[in-house]
Every structure is written in structure tokens, then in C-alpha cells.
N, C-alpha and C positions, 0 to 999 in steps of 0.2 A: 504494500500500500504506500502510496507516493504523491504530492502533490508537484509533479515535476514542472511547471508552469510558474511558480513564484521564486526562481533563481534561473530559470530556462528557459527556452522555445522550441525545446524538442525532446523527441522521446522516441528510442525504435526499440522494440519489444526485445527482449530476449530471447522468448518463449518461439516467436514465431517472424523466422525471419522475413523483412521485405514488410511488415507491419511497422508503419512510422505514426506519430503523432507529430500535429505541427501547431504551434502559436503562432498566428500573423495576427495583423491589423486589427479586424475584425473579426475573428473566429478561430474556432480550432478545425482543424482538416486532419482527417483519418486516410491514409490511401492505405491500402491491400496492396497483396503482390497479384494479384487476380480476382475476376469479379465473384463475387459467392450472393446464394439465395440470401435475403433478406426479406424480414416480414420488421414492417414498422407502423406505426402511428404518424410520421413524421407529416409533416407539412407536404413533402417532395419525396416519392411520389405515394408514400403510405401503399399499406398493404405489403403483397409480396412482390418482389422487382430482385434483377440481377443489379449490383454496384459493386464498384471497387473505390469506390470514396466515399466519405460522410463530411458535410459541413455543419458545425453545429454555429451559428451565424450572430452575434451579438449585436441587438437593435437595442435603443436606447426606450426607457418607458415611454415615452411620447411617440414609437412608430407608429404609423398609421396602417392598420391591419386590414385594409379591405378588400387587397386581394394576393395573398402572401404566397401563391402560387408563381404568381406572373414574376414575383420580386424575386424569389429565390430565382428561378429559371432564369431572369436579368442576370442577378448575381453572379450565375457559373458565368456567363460570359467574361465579366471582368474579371474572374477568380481565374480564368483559362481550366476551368472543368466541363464536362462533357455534361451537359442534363440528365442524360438519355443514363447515365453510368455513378448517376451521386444522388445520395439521401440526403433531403435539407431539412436540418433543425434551426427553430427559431429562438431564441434565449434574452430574457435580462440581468441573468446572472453572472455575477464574475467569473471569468474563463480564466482568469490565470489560478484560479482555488477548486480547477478542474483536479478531479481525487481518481489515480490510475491503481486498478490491481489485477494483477494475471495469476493463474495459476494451473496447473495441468493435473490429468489424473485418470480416469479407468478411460482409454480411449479417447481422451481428449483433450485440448489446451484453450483456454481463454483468456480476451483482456475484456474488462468491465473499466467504464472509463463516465464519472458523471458529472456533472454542475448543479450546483443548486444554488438558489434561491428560493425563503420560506416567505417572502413578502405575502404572498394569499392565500398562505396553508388553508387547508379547507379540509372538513370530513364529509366522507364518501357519505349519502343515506339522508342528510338534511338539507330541507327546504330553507330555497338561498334567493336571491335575484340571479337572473340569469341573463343571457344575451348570444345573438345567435354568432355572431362573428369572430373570427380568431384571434387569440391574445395570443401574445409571444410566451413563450414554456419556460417554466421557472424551474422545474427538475427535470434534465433531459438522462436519459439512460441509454449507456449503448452498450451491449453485451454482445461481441466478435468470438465465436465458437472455430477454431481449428478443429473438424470433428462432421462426422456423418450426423445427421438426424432427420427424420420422418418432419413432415409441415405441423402434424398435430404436436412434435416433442417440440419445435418452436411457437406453437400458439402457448403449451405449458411450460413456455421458458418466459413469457410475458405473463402468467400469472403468478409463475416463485419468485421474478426479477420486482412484481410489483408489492406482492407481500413481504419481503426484504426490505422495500424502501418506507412501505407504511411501518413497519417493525423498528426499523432507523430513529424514524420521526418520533414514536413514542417513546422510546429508547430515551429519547433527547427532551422528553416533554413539549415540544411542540403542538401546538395549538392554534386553530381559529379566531381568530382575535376576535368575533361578531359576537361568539357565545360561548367559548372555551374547552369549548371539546377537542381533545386529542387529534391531530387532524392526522388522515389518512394518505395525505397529498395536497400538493397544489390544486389552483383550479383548471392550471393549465401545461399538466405534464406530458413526457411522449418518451418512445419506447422506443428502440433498434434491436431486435435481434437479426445478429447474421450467422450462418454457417454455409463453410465453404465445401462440405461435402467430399473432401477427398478421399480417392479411391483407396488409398497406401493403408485406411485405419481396414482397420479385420470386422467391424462392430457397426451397426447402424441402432444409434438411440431414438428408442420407440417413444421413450417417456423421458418427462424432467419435472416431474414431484419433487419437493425434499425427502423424499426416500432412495431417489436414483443419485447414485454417485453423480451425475454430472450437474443434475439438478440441486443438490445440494451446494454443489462450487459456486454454480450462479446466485446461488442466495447467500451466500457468504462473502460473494465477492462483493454483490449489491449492496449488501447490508453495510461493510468495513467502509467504503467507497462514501454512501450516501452522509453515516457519520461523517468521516473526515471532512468529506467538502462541507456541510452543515454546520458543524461546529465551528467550525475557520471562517464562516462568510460575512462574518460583520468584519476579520482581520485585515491590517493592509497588506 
């Protein structure tokens, strides 16, 4: 676990070579050594898509969000990325208190790489104001599998990656500010899992419960990750 972004602007994984992280200007940018399945929430293009990049994109609270499709897609142009090959997240949280952790294990390797900001922690279940248009994401999560898995073991890698980071938040007492309840998330968080699927593992992961070896690393990784940046984001 690392917050390598506040003494740096780079990071290339150990674990898995030809994975780099980068701090520029306005965002952190993930490239791969090649493109892998991804299922996301994100902004750009959500759902399932091939990429070999992630931009997670720092807008100021005053962005004007009404149509964060078009912006990101502008974006890669100036970023020199390909649309067609990059998941874009949107963020008002500090990217350099971005919290990295890898680790490998029965058949697989991973990096978990998060940001947060708790400015509108919110609990999942209670009647709130709402609104229909996108606000930039305050806890983004990107969970990079080197590793086989079935579509259904990555939809249950986005429901152990999310109870890891609600587990984080209470961890930490975090709360709703409107009525003080525990909050389970932001109001506007998002989710990357990728796996690259390579042929070289012997193993194809059906499931990723916290009972499954792999499924457990992801919640462990989420969880240590979500702390660290969390605690740290009021710091300079």
C-alpha cells in the first residue's frame, strides 16, 4: 500500500510488467501492456469494453456536467488517447492522495489503485434530493486483474470491491452530514474492473465472493486503498 503520487509522478507495477501509472496535469492515466475486458460504471464508455488505458480526469467542483460524454471523448484528443481504447473517470478529488496496492495469489495478480473524496458521503437506502445529471465521482475505484475470469466473476468483483469500500468508510466513521448515518458511499462513485484474461494462467475464476481466494484480495486491496486515501484527504 502506497501513496506514490505525493513525492512522484509515476509508478510501474512490479507485479505486472508494462503496467504504469502516471500523474500529469490533470489526471492520473493507467496504460496496460494490452487491451483487457473491462466492465465499468465509468463515465467513458461504462459497461463492458476492451481498453488498454484509464483516465481518471480531475474537474474542479464548479464543472459543468451536462454532457461528460462529449468532454471526456474531447479530452483523449488533447491527452493523445485513442476513445475507442480508454475508460474515463471523472473526479474532484485529490489525485496526488491517489492510494496504490497490488498483490498476487491462487492464479492471479492485481493492482487496486483509488481516490477519494468524502465531501457527499451519502448512505445507500435513504430518501435524499436527487437530480438527474452527472456529478463528477468522488470515490473512483479501479481494480486491474492479471488473471482469467468468467463476466459474472467481474460483475462479483464490483460487488466485494464495493462492500470493501463501504466497510473502509465505517471503518473510519464517516458519515452523511444531512442526518449522520454511516455513509455507504458517495453520491457519486464509479467502479473499473479489468481482466486481461491471459491464456498462460491454468484457472478460469468462476466467482469472486470473499470466500474465493481472488475475491478476497480484491476486498482487501479495496479496503487498505480506500483507508489510506480517506484518511490522508484533508492532508497537503
Amino acid at each position: 500500500m502506497s501513496q506514490p503520487f505525493r513525492n512522484g509522478e509515476s509508478y510501474d507495477s512490479p507485479l505486472w510488467p508494462g503496467l504504469k501509472l502516471r500523474l500529469l496535469e490533470d489526471r492520473i492515466e493507467t496504460s496496460l501492456p494490452g487491451p483487457v475486458q473491462m466492465l465499468s460504471s465509468a463515465v467513458h464508455p461504462g459497461g463492458f469494453s476492451q481498453a488498454d488505458r484509464i483516465v481518471n480526469w480531475k474537474v474542479p467542483l464548479t464543472y459543468r456536467c451536462g454532457d461528460p460524454v462529449s468532454d471526456i471523448v474531447r479530452m483523449c484528443g488533447t491527452w493523445r488517447c485513442d476513445p475507442a481504447q480508454t475508460v474515463g473517470l471523472i473526479t474532484a478529488a485529490k489525485l496526488t492522495h491517489a492510494s496504490v496496492v497490488e498483490a498476487e495469489g491462487d492464479q492471479f495478480k492485481l493492482l487496486c489503485c483509488v481516490t477519494v473524496g468524502t465531501r457527499n458521503a451519502a448512505r445507500a437506502g435513504l430518501p435524499r434530493p436527487t437530480f438527474p445529471a452527472y456529478a463528477p465521482g468522488t470515490i473512483n475505484t479501479i481494480v486491474l486483474l492479471d488473471a482469467r475470469m468468467t463476466e459474472s466473476a467481474m460483475v462479483g468483483a464490483v460487488i466485494t470491491a464495493t462492500e470493501a469500500k463501504t466497510a473502509a468508510l465505517q471503518q473510519l466513521g464517516i458519515a452523511e452530514q444531512a442526518n449522520g448515518q454511516p455513509a455507504t458511499g458517495t453520491t457519486t462513485d464509479a467502479v473499473v474492473i479489468g481482466a486481461n484474461g491471459y491464456a498462460s494462467w491454468n484457472a478460469v475464476h468462476a466467482y469472486s465472493g470473499v470466500a474465493t481466494s481472488i475475491g478476497c484480495a480484491i476486498g482487501e486491496a479495496v479496503y487498505a486503498a480506500v483507508l489510506e486515501a480517506a484518511r490522508t484527504q484533508h492532508e497537503d
